[in-house]
C-alpha positions in Angstrom: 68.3 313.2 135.8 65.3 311.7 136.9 62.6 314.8 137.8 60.2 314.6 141.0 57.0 316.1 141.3 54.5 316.1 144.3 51.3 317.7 145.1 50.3 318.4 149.3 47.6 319.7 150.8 47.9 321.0 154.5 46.1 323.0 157.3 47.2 326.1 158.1 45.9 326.3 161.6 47.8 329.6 162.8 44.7 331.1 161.0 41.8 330.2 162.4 38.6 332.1 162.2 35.5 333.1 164.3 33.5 329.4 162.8 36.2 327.6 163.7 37.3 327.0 160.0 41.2 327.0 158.6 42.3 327.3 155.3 43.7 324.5 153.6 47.3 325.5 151.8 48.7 324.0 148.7 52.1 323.4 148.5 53.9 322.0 145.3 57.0 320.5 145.4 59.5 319.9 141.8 63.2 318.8 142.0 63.2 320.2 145.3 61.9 323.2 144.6 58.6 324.8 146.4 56.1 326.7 145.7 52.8 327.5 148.2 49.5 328.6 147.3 45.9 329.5 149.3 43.3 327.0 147.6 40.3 329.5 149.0 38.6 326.7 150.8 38.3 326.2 154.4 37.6 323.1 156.5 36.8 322.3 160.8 40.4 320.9 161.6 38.4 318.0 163.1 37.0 316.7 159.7 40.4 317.1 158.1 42.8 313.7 157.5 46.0 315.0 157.5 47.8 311.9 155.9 45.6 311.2 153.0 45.3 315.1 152.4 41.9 315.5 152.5 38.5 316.0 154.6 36.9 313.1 156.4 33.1 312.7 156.4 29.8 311.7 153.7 28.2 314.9 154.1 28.0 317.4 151.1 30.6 319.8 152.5 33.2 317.2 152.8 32.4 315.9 149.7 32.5 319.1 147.9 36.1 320.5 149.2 37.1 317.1 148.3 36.2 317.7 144.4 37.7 321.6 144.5 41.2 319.6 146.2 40.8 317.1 143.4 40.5 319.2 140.4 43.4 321.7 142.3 45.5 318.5 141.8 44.6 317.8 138.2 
């Protein structure tokens, strides 16, 4: 039986604060099976690219919650 394995990163926009900011979620996925987690980071819904799983943008903000999703994923 061949075993599948899959890391995702959403936007759970339901829970949006007073900045404007929503947590990005972790969800991963093996044989089927799921299991969620909160990664503690938040991001503008604007600057997040939903299909790649990560923020869009050169500034130091997008660059650092891209290095905390990265190292989440290691």
């Amino acid at each position: 039986m061949k075993a599948t394995f899959s890391v995702l990163f959403y936007l759970r926009k339901t829970r949006e604060d007073e900045k404007g900011l929503v947590p990005i979620m972790g969800r991963i996925t093996i044989n089927g099976e799921r299991a969620q987690f909160n990664t503690k980071t938040a991001v503008s819904p604007k600057q997040w690219d939903s299909k790649s799983g990560r923020t869009i943008g050169r500034g130091q903000e997008a660059i650092s919650t891209n290095r905390i999703l990265e190292a989440l994923k290691v």
